[in-house]
C-alpha positions as CSV (number, residue, x, y, z in Angstrom):
1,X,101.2,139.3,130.3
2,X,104.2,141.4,130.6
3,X,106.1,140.9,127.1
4,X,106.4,144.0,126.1
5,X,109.2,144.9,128.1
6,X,111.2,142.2,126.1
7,X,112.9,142.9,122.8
8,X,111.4,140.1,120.9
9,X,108.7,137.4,122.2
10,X,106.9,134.9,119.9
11,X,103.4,133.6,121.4
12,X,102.1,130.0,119.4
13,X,98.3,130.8,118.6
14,X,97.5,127.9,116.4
15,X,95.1,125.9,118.9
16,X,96.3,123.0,117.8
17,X,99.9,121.5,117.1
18,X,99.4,120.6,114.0
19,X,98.6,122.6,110.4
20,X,95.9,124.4,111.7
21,X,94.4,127.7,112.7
22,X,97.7,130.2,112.2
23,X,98.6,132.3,114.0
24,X,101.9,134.1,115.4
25,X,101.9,137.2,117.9
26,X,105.6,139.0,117.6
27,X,106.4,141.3,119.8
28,X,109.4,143.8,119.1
29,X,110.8,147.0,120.5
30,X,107.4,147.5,122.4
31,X,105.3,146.6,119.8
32,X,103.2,144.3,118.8
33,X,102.1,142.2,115.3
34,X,99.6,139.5,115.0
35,X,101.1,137.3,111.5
36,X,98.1,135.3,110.1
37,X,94.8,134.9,111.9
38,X,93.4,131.1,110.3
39,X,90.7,128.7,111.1
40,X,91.5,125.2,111.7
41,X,90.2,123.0,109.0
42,X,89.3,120.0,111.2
43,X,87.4,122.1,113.5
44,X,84.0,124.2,114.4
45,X,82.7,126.9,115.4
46,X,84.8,128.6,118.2
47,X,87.0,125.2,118.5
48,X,88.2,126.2,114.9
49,X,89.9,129.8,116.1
50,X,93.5,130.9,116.7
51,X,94.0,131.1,120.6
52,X,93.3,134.8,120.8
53,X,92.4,135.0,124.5
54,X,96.4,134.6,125.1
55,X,96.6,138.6,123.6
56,X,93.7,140.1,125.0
57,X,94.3,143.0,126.8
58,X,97.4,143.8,124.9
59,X,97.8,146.6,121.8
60,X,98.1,144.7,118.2
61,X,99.5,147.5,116.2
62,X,99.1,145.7,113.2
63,X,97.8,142.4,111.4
64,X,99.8,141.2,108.6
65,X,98.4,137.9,106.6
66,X,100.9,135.6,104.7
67,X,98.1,134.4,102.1
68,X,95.1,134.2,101.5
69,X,93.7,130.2,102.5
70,X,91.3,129.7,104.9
71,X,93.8,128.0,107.9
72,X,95.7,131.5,107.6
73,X,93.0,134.2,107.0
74,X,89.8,132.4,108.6
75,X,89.5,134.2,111.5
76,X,90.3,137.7,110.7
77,X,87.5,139.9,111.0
78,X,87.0,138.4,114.8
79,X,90.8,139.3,115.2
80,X,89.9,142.5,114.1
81,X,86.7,143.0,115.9
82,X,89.0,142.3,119.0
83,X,91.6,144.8,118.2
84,X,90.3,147.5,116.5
85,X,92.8,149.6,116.9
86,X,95.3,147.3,114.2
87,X,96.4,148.2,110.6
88,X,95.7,145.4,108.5
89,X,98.5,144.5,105.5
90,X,98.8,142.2,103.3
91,X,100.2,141.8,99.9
92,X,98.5,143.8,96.9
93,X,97.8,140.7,95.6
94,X,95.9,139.0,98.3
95,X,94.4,142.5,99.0
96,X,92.2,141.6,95.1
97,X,91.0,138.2,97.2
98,X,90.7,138.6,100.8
99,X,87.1,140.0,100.9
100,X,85.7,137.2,98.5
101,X,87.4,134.1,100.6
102,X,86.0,136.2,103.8
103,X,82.7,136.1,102.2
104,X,83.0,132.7,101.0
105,X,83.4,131.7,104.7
106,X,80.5,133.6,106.0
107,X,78.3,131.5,103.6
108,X,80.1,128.0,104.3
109,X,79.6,128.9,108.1
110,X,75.5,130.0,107.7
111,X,75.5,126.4,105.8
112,X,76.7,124.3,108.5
113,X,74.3,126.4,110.8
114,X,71.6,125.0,109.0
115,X,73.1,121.4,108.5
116,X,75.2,121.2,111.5
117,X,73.7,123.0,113.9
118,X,76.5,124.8,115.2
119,X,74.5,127.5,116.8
120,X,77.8,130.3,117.3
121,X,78.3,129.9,113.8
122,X,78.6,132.2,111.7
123,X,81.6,133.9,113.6
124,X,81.5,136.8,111.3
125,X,78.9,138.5,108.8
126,X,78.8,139.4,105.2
127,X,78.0,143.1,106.7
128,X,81.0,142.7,108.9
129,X,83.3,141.9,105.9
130,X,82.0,145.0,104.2
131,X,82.5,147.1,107.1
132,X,85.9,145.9,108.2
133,X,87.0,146.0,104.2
134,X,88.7,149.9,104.6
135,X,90.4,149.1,106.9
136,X,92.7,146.6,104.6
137,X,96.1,147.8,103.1
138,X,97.8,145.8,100.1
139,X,101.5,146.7,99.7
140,X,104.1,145.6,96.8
141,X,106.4,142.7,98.0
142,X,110.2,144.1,98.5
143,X,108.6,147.3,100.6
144,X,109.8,147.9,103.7
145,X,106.8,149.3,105.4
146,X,106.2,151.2,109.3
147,X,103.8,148.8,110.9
148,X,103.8,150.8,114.2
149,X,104.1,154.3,113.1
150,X,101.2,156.3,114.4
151,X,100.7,155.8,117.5
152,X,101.6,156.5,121.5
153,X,104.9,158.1,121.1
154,X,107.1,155.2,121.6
155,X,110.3,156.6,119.3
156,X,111.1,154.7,115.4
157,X,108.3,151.7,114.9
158,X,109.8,148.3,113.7
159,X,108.9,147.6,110.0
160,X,107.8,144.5,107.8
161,X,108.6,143.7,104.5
162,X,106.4,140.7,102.4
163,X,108.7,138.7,100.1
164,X,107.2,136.6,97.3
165,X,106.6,133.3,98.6
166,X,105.7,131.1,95.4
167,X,102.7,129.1,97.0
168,X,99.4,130.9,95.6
169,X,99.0,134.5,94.0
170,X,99.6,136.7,96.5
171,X,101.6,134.6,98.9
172,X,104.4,136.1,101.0
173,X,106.7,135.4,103.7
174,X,107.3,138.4,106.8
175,X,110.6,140.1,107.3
176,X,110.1,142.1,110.5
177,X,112.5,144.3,111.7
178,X,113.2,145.6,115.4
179,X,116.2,148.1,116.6
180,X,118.4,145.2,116.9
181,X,116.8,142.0,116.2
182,X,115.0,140.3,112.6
183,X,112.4,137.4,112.5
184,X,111.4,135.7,109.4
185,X,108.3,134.0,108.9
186,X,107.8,131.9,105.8
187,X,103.9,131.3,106.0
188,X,103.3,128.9,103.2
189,X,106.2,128.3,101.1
190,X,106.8,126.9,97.1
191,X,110.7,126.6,96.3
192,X,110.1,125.4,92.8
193,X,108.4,126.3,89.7
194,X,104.8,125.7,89.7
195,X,103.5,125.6,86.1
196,X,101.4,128.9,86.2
197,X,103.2,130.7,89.4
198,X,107.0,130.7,89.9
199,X,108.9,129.9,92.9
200,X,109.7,131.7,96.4
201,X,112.2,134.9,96.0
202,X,113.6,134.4,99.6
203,X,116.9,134.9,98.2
204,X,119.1,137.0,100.2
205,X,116.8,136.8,103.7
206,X,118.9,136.6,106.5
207,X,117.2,136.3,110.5
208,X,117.9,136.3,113.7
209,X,115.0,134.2,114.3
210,X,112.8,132.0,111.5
211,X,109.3,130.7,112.0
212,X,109.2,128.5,109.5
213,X,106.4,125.8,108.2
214,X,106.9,121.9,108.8
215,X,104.0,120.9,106.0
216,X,105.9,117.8,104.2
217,X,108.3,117.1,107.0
218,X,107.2,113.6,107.1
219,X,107.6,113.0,103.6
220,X,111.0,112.4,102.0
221,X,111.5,113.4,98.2
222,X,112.0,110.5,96.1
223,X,114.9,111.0,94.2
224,X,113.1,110.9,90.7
225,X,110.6,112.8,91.7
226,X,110.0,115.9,88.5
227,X,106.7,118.0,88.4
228,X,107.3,117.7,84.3
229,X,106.5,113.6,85.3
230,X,103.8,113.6,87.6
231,X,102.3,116.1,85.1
232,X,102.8,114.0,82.3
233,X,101.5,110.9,84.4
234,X,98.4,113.3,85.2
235,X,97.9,114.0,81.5
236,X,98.1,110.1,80.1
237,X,95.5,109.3,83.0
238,X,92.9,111.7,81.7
239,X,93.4,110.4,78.3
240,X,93.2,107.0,79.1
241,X,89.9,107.5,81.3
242,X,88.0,109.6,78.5
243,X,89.3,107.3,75.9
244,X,87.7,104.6,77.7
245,X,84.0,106.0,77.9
246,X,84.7,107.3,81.2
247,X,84.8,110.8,83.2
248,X,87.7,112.7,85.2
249,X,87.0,114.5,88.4
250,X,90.0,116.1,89.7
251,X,89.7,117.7,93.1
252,X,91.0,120.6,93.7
253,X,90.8,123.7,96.2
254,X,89.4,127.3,94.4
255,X,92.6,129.6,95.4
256,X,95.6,128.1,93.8
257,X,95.3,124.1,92.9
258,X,92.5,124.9,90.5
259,X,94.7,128.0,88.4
260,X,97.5,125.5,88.9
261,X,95.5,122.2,87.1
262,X,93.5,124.5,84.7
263,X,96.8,125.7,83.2
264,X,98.3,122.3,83.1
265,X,94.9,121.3,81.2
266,X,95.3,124.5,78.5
267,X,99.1,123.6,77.9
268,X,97.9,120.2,77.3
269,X,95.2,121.1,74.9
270,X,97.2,123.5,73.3
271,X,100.3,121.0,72.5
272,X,97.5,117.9,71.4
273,X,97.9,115.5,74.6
274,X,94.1,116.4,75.3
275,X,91.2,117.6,73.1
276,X,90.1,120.3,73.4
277,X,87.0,120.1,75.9
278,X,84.6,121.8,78.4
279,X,86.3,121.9,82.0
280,X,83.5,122.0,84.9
281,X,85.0,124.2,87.5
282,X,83.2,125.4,90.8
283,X,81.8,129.2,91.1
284,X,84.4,130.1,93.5
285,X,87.0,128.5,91.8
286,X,85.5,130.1,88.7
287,X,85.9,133.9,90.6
288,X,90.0,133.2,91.5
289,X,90.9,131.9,88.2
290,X,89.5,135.2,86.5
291,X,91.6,137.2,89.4
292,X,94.4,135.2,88.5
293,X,94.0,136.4,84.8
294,X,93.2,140.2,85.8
295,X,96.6,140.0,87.7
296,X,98.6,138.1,85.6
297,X,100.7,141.6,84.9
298,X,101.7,141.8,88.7
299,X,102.5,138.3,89.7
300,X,105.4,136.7,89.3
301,X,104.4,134.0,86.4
302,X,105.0,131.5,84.2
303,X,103.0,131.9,81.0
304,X,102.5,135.5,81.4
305,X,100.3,136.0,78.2
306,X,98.5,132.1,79.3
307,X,94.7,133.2,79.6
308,X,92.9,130.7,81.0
309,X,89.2,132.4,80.6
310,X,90.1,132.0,77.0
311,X,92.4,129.6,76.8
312,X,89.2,126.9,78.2
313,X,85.9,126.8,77.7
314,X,84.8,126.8,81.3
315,X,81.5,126.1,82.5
316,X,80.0,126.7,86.4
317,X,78.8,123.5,87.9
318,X,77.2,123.4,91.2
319,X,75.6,120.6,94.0
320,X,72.4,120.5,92.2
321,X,73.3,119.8,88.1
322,X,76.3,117.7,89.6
323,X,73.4,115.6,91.1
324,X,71.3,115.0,87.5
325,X,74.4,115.4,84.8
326,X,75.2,112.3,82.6
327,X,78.6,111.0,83.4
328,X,79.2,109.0,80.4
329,X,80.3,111.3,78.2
330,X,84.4,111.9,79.0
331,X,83.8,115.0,80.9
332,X,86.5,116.9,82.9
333,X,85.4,118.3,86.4
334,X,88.1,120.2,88.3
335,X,86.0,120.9,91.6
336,X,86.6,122.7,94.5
337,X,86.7,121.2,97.3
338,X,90.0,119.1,97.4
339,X,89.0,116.6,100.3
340,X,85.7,116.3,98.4
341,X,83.7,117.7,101.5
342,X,80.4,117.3,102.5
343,X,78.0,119.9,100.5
344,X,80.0,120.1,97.8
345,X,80.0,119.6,93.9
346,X,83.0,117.6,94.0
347,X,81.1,115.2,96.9
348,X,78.3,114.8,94.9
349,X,80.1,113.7,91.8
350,X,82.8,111.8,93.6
351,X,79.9,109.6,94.9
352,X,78.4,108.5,91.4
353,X,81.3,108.3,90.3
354,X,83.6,106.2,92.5
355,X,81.3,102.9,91.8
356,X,81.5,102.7,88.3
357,X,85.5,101.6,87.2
358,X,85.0,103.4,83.9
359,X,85.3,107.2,85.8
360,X,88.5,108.3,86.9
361,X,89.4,110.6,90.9
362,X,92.5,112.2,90.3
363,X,94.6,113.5,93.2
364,X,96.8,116.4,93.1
365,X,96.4,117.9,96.5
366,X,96.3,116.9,100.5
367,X,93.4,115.1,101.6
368,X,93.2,114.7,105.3
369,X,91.9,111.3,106.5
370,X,89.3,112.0,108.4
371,X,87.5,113.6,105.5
372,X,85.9,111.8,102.6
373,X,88.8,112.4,100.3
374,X,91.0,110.8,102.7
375,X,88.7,107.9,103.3
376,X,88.6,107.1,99.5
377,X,92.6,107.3,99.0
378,X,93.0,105.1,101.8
379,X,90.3,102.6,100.4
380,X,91.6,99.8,98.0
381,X,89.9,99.0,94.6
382,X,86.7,96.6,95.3
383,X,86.6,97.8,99.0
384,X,83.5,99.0,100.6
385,X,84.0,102.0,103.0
386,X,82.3,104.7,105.1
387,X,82.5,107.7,102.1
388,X,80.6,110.2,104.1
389,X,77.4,110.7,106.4
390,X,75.4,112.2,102.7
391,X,76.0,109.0,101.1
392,X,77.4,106.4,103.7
393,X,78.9,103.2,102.6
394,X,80.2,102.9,99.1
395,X,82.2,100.7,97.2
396,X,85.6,101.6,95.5
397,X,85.1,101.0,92.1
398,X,86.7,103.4,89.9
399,X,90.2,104.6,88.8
400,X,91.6,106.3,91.8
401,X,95.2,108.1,91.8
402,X,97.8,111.0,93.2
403,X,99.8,113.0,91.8
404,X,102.6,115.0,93.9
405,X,102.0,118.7,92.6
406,X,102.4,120.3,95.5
407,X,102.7,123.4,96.6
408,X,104.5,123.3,99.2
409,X,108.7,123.1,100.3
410,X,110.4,120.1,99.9
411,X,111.6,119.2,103.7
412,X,115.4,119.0,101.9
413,X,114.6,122.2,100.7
414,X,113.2,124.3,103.8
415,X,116.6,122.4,105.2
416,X,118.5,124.4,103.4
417,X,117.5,127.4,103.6
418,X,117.6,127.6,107.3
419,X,121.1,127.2,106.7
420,X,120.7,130.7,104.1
421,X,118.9,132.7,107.1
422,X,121.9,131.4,109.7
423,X,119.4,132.6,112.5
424,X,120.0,131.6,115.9
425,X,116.8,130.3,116.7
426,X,114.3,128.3,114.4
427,X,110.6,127.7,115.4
428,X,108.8,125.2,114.2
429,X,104.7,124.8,113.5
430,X,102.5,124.8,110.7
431,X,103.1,120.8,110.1
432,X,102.2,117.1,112.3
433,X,104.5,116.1,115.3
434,X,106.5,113.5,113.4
435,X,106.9,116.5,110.6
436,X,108.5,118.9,113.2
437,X,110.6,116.2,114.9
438,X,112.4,115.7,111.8
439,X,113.2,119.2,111.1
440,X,114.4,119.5,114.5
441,X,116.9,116.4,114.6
442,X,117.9,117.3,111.1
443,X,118.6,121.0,112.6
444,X,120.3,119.8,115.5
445,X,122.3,117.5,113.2
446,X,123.4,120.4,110.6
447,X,123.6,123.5,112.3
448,X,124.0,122.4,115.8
449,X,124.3,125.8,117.0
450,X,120.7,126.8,116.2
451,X,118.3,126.5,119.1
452,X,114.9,124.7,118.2
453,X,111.4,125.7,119.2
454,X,108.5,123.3,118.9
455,X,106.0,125.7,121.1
456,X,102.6,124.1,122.2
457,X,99.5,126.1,121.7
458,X,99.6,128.8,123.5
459,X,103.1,129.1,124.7
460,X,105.3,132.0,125.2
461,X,108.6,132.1,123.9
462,X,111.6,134.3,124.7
463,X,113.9,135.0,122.0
């Protein structure tokens, strides 16, 4: 491949161009560092992994992972098994989670084995998880850390420093320093407040290049837009549903979304809005929110003495009571799975649910539309659609609604802050086409000076 020779190259691994499998290979000052190592969500088996054929051959000194969701740690112990020879970092933080969302994938993949027949999967073992586990290194954010230190006497090694990125515990966006030349990575990025985590500390980053996410590039901020309102709007809807004889499902994915609503629902409870009430949470979701209280003292929080073990009274629910549980009670679900997928709680009761109007789906994540979630929000009330293969057509019957708590940068506000970095390059990924276009005529328009990448899958770029 030759790059090596180059002071800095960036190679697009994502196998897709859109939010996907991530993956970044920098190279700097000889050296070489794979950011992120994702699945893509809308994919299988070997279709679903980062393009890692495009760095065979070459020496990965180290791995460094932004966070800890599937699309940007999915693939990591085949990324591993290829370059042994890496250190793997990561935040301290996401060090407390990486192994269980590893071993969460290994049983999700043996699952669609059985029900998909996809016969490469799994891509990884629960034995390879434990195996590969040593290898892992969590680091503080604000340490600047030798990434390429020990190894084939090539003079000082570049170094990497996380910086607290505000989208789920342990989130972080890459500083990595060469002899002469800075990139910036933002991996997944949260400006604002959420209610249980705080917002990004990016404050004083400055880059001669930025990688930088695209997620919500296609969707303008509406001027009265206020978490405290769609929070609020969240709230009345709950109330109003359970008032009414009817239940609440709120989908919601395990690392992150659920913390984020089950502290919304214990400040609620707490100040009178909502009774208070048994919340049905998935296992997994169940395992992150008791790693979110056993960290609280590290993370950079809201609500620092907010318990939510104690602050709830929550109760494991999987596929099989979801199936037989009476839903006419006014009870509150908040179930992982956040497209409501196939095999999941959250399917199951989405699909008694959804065709009686008395029950309530509540939105307050992404649902892509090729998944049953999707197909629901883009179903109108009375309409019968295709829900999923499980259950197949269905008729939209119910109180269906979203609510914009995302957690995610505002496309205004990722505008601005390449302005802050004043780099002389900006690459764009980890969002749709039409997302990346507009960063890149909004770019052009504001900082004119600023070259634009929008590498394919695959590509090779100079910088």
């Amino acid at each position: 491949m030759g790059y090596l020779c180059v002071r800095m190259r960036l190679i697009n691994l994502n196998c897709d161009s859109d939010i996907g499998a991530s993956a970044w290979c920098v190279g700097v000052d000889g050296r070489n560092l794979l950011m992120d190592a994702g699945t893509h969500p809308k994919r299988d088996g070997k279709e679903s992994m980062p393009l890692l054929r495009e760095i065979r051959g070459e020496t990965i000194d180290a791995i460094a992972l932004t966070h800890c969701h599937h699309d940007h740690v999915g693939s990591l112990p085949v990324a591993m098994r290829e370059h042994p020879e890496a250190h793997v970092l990561m935040t301290e933080l996401s060090y407390f989670l990486v192994e269980r969302v590893l071993h969460n994938s290994v049983n999700v993949m043996k699952r669609q084995k059985e029900e998909l027949g996809i016969a490469e999967y799994p891509l990884f073992t629960h034995r390879e998880v434990d195996e590969l586990a040593p290898v892992f290194q969590g680091f503080r954010y604000n340490r600047e850390i030798e990434w390429a230190a020990f190894d084939r006497g090539k003079g000082n090694s570049p170094t990497l420093e996380f910086l607290d990125a505000g989208h789920a515990l342990g989130s972080a966006g890459i500083m990595v320093r060469g002899a002469s030349e800075s990139l910036f990575y933002t991996g997944d990025v949260c400006f604002q407040d959420q209610t249980i985590l705080r917002g990004a500390r990016f404050g004083d980053v400055k880059a001669d290049v930025l990688v930088m996410e695209t997620t919500r590039g296609n969707r303008a901020t509406p001027a009265d837009l206020s978490r405290e309102n769609e929070i609020k709007r969240l709230v009345t809807a709950i109330r109003e549903i359970q008032d009414g004889g009817g239940s609440v499902l709120i989908p919601s994915f395990a690392l992150g979304r659920t913390q984020e609503i089950l502290a919304v629902l214990a400040l609620a409870m707490k100040k009178g809005e909502l009774p208070r009430q048994p919340v049905f949470i998935g296992g997994l979701g169940r395992v992150f929110t008791e790693i979110y209280d056993l960290e609280a003292h590290r993370a950079n929080r809201n609500h620092t003495n907010l318990v939510l073990n104690d602050a709830l009274p929550l109760e494991v629910l999987d596929p099989r009571k979801a199936e037989r549980m009476k839903l006419g009670k006014g009870r509150l679900f908040v179930m992982t799975a956040g497209m409501l997928s196939e095999g999941t709680a959250a399917h199951v009761l989405a699909a008694r649910m959804l065709e009686e109007e008395e029950h309530g789906i509540l939105f307050v994540g992404y649902a892509d539309p090729e998944t049953p979630g999707g197909r629901l929000k883009a179903s109108s009330p009375g309409d019968r659609f295709f829900f999923s293969k499980t259950f197949g057509e269905l008729r939209h019957r119910c109180r269906v609604e979203e609510y914009d708590l995302t957690a995610h940068a505002n496309r205004e506000e990722l505008l601005d802050f390449v302005g802050q970095v004043d780099p002389r390059a900006v690459v764009l990924g980890h969002g749709d086409a039409e997302a990346r276009s507009w960063f890149a005529g909004e770019i052009g328009k504001r900082h004119p000076g600023v070259k634009v990448f929008q590498p394919e899958p695959g590509e090779t770029m100079e910088l």
